[in-house]
C-alpha positions as CSV (number, residue, x, y, z in Angstrom):
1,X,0.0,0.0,0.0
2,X,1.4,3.2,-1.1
3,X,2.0,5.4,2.2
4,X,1.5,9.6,1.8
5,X,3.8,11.1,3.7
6,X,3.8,14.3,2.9
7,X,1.2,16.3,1.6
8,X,0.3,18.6,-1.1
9,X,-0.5,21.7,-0.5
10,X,-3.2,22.0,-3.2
11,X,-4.4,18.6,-2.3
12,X,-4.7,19.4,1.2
13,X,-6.9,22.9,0.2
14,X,-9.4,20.5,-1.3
15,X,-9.6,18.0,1.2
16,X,-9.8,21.0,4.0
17,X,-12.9,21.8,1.6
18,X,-14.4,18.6,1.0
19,X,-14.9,17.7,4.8
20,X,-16.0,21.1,5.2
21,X,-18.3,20.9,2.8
22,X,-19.8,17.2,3.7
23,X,-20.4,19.0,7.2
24,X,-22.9,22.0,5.7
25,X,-24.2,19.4,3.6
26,X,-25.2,17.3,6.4
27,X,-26.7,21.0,7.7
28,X,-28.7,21.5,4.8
29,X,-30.2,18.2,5.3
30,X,-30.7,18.6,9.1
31,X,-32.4,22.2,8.8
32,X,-34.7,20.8,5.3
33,X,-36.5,17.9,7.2
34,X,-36.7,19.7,11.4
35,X,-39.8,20.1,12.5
36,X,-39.1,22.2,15.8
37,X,-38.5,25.9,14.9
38,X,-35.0,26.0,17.5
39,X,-33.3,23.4,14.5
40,X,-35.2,25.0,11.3
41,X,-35.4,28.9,11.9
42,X,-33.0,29.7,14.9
43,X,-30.4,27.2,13.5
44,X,-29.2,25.8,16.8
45,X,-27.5,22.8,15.7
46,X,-24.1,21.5,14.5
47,X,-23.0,19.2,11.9
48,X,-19.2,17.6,12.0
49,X,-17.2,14.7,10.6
50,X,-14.7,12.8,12.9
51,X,-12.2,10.0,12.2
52,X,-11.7,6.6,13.3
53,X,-10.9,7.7,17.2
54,X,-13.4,10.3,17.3
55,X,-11.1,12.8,16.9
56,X,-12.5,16.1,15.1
57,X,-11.4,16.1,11.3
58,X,-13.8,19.6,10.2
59,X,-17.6,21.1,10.4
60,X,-19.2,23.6,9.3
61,X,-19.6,26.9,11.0
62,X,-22.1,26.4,13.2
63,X,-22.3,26.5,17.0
64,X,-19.0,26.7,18.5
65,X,-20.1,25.4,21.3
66,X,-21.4,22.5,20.6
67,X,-18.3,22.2,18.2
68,X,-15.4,21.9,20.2
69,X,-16.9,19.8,22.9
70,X,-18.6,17.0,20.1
71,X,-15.7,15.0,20.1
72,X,-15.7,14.0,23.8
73,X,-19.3,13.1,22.6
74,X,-18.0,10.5,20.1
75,X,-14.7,9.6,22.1
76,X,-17.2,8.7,24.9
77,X,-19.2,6.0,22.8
78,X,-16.1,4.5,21.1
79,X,-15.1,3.6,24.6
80,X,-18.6,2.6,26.2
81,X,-19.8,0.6,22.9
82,X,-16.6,0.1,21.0
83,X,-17.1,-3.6,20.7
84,X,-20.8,-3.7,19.8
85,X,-20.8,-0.7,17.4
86,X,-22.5,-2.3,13.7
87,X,-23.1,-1.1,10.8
88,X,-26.8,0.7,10.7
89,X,-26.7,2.0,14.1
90,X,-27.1,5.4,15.4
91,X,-26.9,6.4,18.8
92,X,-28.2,9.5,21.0
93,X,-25.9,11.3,23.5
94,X,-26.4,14.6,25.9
95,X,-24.8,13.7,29.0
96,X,-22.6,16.7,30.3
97,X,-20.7,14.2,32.4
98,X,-19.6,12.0,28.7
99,X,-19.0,15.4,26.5
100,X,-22.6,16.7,26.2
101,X,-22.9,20.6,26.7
102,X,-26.2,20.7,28.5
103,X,-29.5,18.5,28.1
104,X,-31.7,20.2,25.1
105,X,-28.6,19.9,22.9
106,X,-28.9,15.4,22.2
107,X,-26.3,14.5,19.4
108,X,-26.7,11.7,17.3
109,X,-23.3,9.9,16.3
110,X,-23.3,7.5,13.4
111,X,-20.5,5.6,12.7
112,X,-19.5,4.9,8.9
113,X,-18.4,1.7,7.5
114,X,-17.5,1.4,4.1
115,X,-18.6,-2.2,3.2
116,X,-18.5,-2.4,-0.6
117,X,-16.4,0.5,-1.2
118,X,-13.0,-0.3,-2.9
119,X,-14.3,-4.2,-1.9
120,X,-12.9,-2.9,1.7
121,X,-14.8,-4.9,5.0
122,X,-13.8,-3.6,7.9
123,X,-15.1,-4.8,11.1
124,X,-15.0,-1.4,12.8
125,X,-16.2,1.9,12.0
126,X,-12.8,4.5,10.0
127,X,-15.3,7.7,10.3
128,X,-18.0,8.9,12.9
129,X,-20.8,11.6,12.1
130,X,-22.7,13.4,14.4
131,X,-24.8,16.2,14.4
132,X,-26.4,17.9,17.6
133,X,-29.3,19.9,17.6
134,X,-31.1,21.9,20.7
135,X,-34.7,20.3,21.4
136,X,-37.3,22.9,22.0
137,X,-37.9,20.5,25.3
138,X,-36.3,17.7,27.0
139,X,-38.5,17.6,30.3
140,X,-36.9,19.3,32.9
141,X,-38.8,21.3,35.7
142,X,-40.1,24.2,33.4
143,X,-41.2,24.0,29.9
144,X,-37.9,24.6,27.3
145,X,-35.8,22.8,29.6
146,X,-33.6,25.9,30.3
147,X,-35.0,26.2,33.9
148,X,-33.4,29.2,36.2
149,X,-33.2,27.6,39.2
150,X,-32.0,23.9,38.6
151,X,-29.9,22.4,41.8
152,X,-29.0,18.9,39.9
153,X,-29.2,17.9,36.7
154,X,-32.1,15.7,37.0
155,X,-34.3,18.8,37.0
156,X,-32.8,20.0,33.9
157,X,-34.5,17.2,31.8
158,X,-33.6,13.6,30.6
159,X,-30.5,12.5,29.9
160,X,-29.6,10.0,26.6
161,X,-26.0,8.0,27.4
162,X,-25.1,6.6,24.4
163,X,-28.6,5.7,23.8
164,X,-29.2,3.2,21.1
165,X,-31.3,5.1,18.8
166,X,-31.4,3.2,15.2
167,X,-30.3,-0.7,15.6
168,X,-29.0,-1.7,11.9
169,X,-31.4,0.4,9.9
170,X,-34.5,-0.1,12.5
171,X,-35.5,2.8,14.3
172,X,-36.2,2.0,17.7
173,X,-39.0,4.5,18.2
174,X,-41.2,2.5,21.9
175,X,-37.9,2.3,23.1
176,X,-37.1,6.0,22.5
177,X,-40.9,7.0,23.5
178,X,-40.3,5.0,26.6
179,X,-37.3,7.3,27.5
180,X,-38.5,10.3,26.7
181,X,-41.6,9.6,29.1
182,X,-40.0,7.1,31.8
183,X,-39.0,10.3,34.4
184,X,-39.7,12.3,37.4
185,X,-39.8,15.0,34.5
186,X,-40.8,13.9,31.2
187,X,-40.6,15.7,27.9
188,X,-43.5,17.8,27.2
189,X,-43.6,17.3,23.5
190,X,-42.2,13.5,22.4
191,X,-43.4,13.6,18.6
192,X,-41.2,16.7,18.3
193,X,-38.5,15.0,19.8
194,X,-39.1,12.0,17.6
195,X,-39.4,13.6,14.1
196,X,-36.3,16.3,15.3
197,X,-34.1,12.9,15.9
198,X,-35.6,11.4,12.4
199,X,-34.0,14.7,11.0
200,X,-30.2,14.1,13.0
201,X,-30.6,10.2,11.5
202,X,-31.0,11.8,7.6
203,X,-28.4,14.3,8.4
204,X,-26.3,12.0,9.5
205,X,-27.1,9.5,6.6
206,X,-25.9,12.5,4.0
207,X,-22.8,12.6,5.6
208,X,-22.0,8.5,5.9
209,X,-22.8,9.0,1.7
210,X,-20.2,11.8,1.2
211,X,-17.7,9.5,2.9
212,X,-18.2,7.0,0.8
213,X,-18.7,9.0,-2.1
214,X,-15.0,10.2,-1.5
215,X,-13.4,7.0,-0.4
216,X,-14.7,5.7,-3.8
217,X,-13.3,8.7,-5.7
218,X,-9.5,9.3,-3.9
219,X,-8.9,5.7,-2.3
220,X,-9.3,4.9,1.4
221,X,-5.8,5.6,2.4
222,X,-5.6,9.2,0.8
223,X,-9.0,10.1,2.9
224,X,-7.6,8.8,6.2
225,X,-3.8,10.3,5.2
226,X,-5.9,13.5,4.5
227,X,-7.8,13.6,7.5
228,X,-4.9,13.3,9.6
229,X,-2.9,17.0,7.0
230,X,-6.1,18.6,7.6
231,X,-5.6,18.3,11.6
232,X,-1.6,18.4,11.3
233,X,-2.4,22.3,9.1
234,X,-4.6,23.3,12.3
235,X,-2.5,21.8,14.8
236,X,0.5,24.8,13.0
237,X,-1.7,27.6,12.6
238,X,-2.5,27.5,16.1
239,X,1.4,27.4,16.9
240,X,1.8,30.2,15.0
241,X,-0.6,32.2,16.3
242,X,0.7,31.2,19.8
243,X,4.3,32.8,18.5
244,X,3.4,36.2,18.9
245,X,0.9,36.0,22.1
246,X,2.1,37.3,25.5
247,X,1.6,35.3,28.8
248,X,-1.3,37.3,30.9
249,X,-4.1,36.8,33.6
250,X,-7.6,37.5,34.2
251,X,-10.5,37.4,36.9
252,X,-13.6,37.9,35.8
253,X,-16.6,38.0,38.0
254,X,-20.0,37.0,37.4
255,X,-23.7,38.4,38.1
256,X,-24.1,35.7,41.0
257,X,-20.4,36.0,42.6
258,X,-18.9,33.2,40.8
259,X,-15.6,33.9,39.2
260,X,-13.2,32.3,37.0
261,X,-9.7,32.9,36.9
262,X,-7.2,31.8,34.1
263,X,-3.8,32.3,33.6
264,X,-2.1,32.0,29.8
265,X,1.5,30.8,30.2
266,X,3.0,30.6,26.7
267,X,6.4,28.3,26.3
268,X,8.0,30.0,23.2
269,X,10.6,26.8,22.7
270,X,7.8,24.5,22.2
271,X,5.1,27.2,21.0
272,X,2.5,26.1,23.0
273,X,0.5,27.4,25.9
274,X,-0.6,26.3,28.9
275,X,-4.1,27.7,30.0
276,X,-4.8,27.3,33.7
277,X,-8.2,27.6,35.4
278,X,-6.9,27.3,38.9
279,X,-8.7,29.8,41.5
280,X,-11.9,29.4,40.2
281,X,-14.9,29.5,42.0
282,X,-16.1,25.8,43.4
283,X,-18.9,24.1,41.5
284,X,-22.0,26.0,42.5
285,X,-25.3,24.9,43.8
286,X,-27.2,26.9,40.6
287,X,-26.5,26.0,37.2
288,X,-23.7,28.1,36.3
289,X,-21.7,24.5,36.3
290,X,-19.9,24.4,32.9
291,X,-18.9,20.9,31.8
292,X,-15.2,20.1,30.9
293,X,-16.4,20.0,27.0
294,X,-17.8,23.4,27.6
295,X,-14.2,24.7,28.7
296,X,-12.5,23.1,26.5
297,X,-14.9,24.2,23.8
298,X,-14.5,27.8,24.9
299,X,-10.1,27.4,24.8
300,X,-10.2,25.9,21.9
301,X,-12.7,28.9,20.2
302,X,-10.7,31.2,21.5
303,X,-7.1,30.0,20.3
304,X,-9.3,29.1,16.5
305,X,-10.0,32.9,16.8
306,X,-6.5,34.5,16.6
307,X,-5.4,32.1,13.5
308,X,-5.8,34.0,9.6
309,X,-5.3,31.2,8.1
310,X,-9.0,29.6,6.9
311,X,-8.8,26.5,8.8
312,X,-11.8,24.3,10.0
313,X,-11.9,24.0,13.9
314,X,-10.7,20.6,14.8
315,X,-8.4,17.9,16.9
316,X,-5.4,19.5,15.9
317,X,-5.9,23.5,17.5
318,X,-6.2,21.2,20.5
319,X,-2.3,20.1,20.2
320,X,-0.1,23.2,21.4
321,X,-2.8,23.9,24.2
322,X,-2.4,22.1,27.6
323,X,-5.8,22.8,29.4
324,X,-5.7,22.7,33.3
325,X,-8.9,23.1,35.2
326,X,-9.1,21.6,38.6
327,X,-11.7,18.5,39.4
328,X,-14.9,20.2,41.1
329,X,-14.7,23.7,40.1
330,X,-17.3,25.3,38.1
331,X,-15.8,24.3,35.0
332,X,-15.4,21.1,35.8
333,X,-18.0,20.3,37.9
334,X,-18.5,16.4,39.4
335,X,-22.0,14.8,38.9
336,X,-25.0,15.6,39.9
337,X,-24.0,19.3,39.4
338,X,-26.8,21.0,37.0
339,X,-25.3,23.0,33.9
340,X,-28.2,24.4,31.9
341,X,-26.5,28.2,32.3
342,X,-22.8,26.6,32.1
343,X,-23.0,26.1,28.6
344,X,-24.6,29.3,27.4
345,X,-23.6,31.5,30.1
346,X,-20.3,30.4,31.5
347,X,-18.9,29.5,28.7
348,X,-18.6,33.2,27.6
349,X,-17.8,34.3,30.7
350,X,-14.5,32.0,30.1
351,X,-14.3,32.8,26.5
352,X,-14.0,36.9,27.9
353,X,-12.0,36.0,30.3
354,X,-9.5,34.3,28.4
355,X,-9.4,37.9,25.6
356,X,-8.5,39.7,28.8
357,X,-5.5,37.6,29.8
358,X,-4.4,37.6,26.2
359,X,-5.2,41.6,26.1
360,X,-6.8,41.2,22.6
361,X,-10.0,41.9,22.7
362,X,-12.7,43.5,25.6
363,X,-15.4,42.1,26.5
364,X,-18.8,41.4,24.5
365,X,-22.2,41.1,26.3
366,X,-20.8,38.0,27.6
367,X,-24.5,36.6,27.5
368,X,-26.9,34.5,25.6
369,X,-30.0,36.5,27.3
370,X,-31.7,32.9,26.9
371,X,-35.2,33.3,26.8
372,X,-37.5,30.3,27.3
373,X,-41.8,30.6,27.1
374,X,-44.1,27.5,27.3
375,X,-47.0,25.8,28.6
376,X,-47.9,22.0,28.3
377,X,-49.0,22.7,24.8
378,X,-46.1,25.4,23.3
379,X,-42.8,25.2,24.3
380,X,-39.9,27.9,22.9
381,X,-36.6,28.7,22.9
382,X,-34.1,31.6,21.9
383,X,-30.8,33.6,22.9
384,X,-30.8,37.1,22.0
385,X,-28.2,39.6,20.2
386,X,-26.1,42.0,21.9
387,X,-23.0,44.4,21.5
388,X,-19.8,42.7,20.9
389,X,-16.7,44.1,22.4
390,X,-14.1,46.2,20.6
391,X,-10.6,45.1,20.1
392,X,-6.6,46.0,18.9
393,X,-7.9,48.2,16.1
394,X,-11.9,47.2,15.5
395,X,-15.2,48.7,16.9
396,X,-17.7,46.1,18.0
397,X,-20.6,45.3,16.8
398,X,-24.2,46.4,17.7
399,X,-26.4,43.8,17.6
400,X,-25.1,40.4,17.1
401,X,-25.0,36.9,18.4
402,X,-21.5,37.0,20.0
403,X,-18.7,33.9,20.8
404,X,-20.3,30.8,21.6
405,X,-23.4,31.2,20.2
406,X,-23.8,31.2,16.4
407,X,-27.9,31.3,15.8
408,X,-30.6,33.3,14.4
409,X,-33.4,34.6,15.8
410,X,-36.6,33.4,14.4
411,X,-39.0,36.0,12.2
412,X,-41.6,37.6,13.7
413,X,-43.8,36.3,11.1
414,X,-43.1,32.3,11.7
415,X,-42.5,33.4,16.1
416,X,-46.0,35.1,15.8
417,X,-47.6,31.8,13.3
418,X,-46.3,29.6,15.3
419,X,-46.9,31.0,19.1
420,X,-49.3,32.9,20.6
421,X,-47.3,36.2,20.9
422,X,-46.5,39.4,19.4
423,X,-43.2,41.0,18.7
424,X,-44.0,44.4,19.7
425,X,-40.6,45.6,19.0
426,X,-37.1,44.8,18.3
427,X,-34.5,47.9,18.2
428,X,-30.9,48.9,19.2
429,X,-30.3,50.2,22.4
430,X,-28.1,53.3,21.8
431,X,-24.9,54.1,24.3
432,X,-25.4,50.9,25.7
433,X,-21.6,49.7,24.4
434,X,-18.4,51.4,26.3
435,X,-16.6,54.3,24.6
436,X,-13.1,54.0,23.4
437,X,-10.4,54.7,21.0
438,X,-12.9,52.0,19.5
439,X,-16.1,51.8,20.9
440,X,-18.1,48.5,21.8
441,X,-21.3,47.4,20.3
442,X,-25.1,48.2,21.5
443,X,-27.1,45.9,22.8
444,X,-30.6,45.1,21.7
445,X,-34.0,46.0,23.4
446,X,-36.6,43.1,22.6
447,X,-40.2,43.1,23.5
448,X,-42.7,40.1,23.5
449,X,-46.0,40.4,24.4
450,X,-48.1,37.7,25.3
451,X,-51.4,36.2,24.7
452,X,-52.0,32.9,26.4
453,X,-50.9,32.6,30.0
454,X,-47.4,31.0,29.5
455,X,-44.3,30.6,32.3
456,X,-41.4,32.6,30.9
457,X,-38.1,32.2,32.1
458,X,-35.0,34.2,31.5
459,X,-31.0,33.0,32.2
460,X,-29.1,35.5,32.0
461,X,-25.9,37.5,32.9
462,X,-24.4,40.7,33.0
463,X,-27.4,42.5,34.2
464,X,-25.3,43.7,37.6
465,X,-21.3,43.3,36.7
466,X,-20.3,45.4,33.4
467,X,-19.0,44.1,30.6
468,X,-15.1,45.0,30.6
469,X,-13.2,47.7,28.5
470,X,-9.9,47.2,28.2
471,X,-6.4,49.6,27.8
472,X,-8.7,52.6,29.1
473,X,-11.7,51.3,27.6
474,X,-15.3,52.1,29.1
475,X,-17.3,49.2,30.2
476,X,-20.6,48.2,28.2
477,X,-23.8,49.0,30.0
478,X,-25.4,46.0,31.8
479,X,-28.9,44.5,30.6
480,X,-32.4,44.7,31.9
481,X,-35.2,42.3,32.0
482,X,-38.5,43.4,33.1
483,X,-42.3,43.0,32.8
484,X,-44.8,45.5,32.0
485,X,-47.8,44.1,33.5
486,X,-51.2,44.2,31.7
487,X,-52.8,46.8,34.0
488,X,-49.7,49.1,33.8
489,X,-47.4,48.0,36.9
490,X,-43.8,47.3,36.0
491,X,-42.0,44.4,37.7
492,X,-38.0,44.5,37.7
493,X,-36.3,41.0,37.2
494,X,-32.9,39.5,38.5
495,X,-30.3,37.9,35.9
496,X,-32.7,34.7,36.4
497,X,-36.1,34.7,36.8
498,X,-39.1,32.1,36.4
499,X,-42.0,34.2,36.2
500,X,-46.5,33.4,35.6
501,X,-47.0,35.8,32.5
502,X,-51.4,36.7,31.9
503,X,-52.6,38.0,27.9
504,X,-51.5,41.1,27.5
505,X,-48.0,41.3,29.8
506,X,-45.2,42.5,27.8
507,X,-41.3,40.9,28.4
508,X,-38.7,43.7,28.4
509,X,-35.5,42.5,27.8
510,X,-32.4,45.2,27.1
511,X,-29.6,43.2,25.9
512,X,-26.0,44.7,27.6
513,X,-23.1,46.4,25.3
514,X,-19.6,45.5,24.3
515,X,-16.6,47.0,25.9
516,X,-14.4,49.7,24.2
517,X,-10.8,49.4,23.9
518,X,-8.0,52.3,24.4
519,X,-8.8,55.7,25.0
């Protein structure tokens, strides 16, 4: 067998391409045949491709959250199922103590085998697929599954551990049902869960074809030889972004009095860094917890951030960076910790944090403003724009889904179809990012008026501690969230809130502002 050793530079562009590209594909797919408007309007899911360890090869630009912690996902089932893995299966994974991020977000991981191609039989799987969408409800104490005030992760919904999902082309739907309703607190909505999963299995079908499709066209050892350029290419773009980085150190406090601290030791002999967590808070009894994949996901962003170079995020910007974050802190909390907020709050909390310590960039709303309104019969999800912070020699940006988040926000016309709500309005919030030699971005002011008693929950952060400026910078303005009752009383709300909303209440929520940088 001929053995590539080295490889071609324009060979490697394609390749970099064509996993790319099998990963939107998958997307396409996935967002086509949803039912549930978080997958087909907001866009909150991720498609990626993984070789034969589960380590990540490329994916399209999705959620970078979910990206960088999908591969502990798929790392997780190769060493729980390894043996019994066949051809046909799929399986269902959101455990944030095996690599999930938090509960609504289930992945499903195929595993490709290429029987028939190139008259190859392998016994065991050479790629994985997965794609992981966010499930408008998974059970959980309050309808969305994005409760405020979860203690343990039971109460944050229902948790799939490498749940056998498709057994050789059958889809095991009782068994699935059975899970879905077998719990203290069941999903709210199982035929949405079911058809949203049926969507994951296509996805994932599209990509196991591409494989093939390619194995066919360049020959099983190019692919795999390719896979593993694709991750050496990312593995030295992150070194040399690393080359001209300074060491720094950051604390950054949180609404709730949590704070993380990291320190950025960079070893100029071996270009690496070391990125240390150390003197972080304790895991917390809310559900600020972040799971390891969360930090990791959040490093890894940040370090796939400072590289030019048009590189897809995978296994090998993980190489130069040595991650420490010590057992049963926040951001690596020990189970049964909840983590609903971890994912979308913390993990930009870290993601700021870590722009500080580097001295790159100040900070952005540093929030997802998640918003979640439901009864037994509606249940729905979003996260909400805000200003982004300003850096080296950039404004920020009013207005936009910052860092770890990547999705839309659904149209009025399809939120108002499809609910029973009304947007009454959407608009900037002016001087709500900090001044500077560059300014930060303005937040958002969003209002949703209701028409059905619903419960409405918000998670949020920032709304107390301002998002930082940095060399001189002003800080952004914190956010708001608020009710304007009915009969004209206004009710002020804390970062989290659960809250009884009657027809004709109106949500407030004002969305806080980047930071500015220099002066």
């Amino acid at each position: 067998m001929y053995i590539i050793s080295q490889p071609d530079p324009i060979r490697l562009e394609i390749f970099k391409n064509l996993y790319q590209f099998i990963a939107e594909q998958m997307g396409i797919v996935l967002q086509n045949t949803a039912t549930s408007v978080n997958i087909k309007e907001r866009l909150d899911f991720s498609c990626a491709i993984f070789d034969s360890s589960g380590l990540l090869v490329a994916n399209a630009p999705h959620i970078p959250v979910h990206l960088g912690s999908m591969s502990e996902s798929v790392r997780s089932l190769i060493n729980d199922k390894g043996d019994t893995i066949k051809p046909g299966n799929v399986y269902l994974s959101n455990n944030p103590y095996n690599g999930g991020t938090h509960l609504p977000d289930v992945t499903a991981i195929t595993p490709v085998f290429l029987e028939g191609v190139e008259n190859i039989s392998f016994p065991i799987p050479l790629f994985f697929v997965a794609s992981r969408g966010h499930q408008a409800d998974i059970g959980g104490i309050t309808p969305g599954s994005m409760p405020p005030h979860s203690t343990i992760v039971e109460e944050e919904g229902i948790i799939f551990d490498n749940f056998l999902l498709v057994e050789e082309g059958n889809f095991l739907e009782p068994a699935t049902r059975q899970h879905l309703s077998n719990h203290i607190y069941p999903a709210r909505n199982p035929d949405q869960n079911i058809a949203d999963f049926k969507a994951q299995i296509a996805a994932n079908e599209r990509g196991v074809q591409e494989l093939r499709k390619m194995v066919k066209q360049y020959g099983l050892s190019t692919v795999q030889a390719y896979m593993k350029f694709v991750q050496d290419n990312a593995e030295e773009s992150v070194r040399r972004a690393i080359d001209i980085l300074k060491d720094g150190s950051f604390i950054y406090e949180m609404d709730n009095g949590a704070r993380i601290q990291v320190k950025v030791t960079i070893d100029r002999k071996n270009r690496s860094a070391t990125i240390d967590f150390t003197g972080t808070s304790p895991q917390l009894n809310s559900n600020f917890n972040a799971p390891l994949a969360v930090t990791q996901a959040a490093v890894l962003y940040v370090f796939r951030t400072l590289v030019d170079d048009n590189i897809p995020l995978n296994a090998g910007c993980l190489k130069p960076l040595e991650i420490i974050v010590p057992d049963g802190c926040m951001l690596n909390p020990t189970y049964p910790a909840a983590v609903v907020a971890g994912n979308v709050e913390t993990s930009q909390t870290i993601v700021d944090a870590l722009y500080g310590a580097l001295g790159v960039m100040a900070a952005s709303q540093g929030t997802m403003n998640n918003f979640t309104f439901g009864n037994e019969k509606y249940q729905y999800y979003e996260t909400i724009c805000g200003g982004s912070g300003a850096g080296i020699d950039f404004d920020g940006t009013d207005g936009v889904h910052t860092h770890m988040t990547n999705s839309r926000l659904t149209d009025p016309e399809v939120l108002e179809t499809r609910y029973p709500v009304q947007v009454e309005s959407f608009s900037l919030r002016p001087d709500s990012g900090g001044k500077g030699k560059y300014s930060g971005g303005n937040g958002v002011i969003r209002r949703i008026k209701f028409l059905e008693p619903m419960t409405a929950n918000i998670l949020s952060g920032h709304r107390l501690v301002r998002p930082f400026g940095l060399n001189g910078g002003e800080a952004g303005k914190v956010g708001r969230n608020w009710i304007q009752r009915h009969n004209g009383t206004k009710e002020n709300l804390d970062s989290t809130a659960t809250v009884e909303i009657e027809p004709g209440d109106v949500f407030v929520i004002e969305t806080p502002g980047g930071g500015g940088f220099g002066h």
